[in-house]
C-alpha positions in Angstrom: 31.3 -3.0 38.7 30.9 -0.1 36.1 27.7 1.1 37.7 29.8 1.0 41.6 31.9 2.9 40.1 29.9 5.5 38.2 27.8 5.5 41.4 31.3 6.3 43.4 32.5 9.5 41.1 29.7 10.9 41.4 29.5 10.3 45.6 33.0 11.5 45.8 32.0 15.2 43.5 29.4 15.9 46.0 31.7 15.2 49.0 34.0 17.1 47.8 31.4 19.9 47.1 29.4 19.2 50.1 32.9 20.7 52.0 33.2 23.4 49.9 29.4 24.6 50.2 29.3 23.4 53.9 26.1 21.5 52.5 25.1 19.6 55.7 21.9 18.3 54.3 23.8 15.8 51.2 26.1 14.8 54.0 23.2 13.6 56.3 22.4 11.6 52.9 25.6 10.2 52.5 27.5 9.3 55.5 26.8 5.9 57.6 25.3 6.5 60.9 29.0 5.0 62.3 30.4 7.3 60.1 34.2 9.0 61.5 36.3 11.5 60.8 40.5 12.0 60.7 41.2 15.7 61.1 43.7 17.7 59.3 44.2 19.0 63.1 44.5 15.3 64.0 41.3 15.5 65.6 38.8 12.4 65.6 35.1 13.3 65.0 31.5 10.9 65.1 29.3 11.5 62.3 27.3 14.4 64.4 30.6 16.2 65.4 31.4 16.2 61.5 27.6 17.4 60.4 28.3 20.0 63.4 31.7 21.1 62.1 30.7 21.2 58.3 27.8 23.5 58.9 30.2 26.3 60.1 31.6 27.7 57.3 35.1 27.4 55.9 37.8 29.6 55.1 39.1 27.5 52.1 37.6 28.2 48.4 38.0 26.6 45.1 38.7 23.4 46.5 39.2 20.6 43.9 39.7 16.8 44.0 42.8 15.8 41.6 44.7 11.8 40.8 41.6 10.1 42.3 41.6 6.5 42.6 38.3 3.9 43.7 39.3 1.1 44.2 36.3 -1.4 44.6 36.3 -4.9 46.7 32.8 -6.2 46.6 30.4 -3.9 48.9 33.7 -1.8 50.3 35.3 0.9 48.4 38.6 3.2 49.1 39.2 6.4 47.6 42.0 7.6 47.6 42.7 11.9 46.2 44.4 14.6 46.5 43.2 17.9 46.9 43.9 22.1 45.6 42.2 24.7 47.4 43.1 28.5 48.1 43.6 29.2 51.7 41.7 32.6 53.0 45.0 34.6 52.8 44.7 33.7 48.9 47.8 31.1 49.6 47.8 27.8 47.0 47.7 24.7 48.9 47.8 21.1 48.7 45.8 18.3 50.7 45.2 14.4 50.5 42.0 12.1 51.9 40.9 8.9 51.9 37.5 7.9 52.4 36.0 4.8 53.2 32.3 3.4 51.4 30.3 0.5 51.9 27.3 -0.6 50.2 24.0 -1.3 52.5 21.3 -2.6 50.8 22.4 -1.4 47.6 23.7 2.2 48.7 27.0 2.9 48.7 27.3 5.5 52.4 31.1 6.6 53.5 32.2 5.1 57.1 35.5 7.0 57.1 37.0 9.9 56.0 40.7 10.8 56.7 41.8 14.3 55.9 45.3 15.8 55.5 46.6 19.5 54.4 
């Protein structure tokens, strides 16, 4: 369970980075092919809608990841954080998501992300 875990942290760093840096590439490594998407703009996306939207690039910086829980149950995993960031007008603002893993032959990919700002 310690390694899941370990394994999880460091999966949820670079999704949280892979926004920030609009690193398309790590998400193709990372998200399930029946991967899906909640929208802050309550928008649903497919994996390829979300590789499509995260290689444009964002208007947010210096987003952060903050009060993260994983919770593990066998080969599925929740996480559950909130999020800073500074919006492009220089405005401080606060977020939540919760993302979805589960382990495939012994790789933990995320199914579902749900985004809020």
């Amino acid at each position: 369970m310690s390694q899941d875990l370990e394994q999880l942290t460091a999966l949820n760093r670079d999704y949280v980075a892979s926004v920030q840096n609009c690193d398309v590439k790590r998400f193709d490594e990372i998200l399930a092919p029946e991967f899906y998407c909640s929208n802050p703009d309550k928008t649903l996306v497919d994996r390829a809608a979300f590789l499509e939207q995260t290689a444009r690039p964002i208007a947010i910086r210096n987003l952060h990841a903050f009060d993260v829980i994983i919770r593990i149950m066998g080969d599925f995993a929740i996480i559950h954080a909130a999020t800073s960031y500074t919006t492009e007008d220089g405005q401080q603002a606060t977020g939540r998501y919760t993302d979805c893993w589960a382990k495939k032959n012994g790789t933990w990919l995320a199914v579902s992300a749900h985004v809020s700002r």
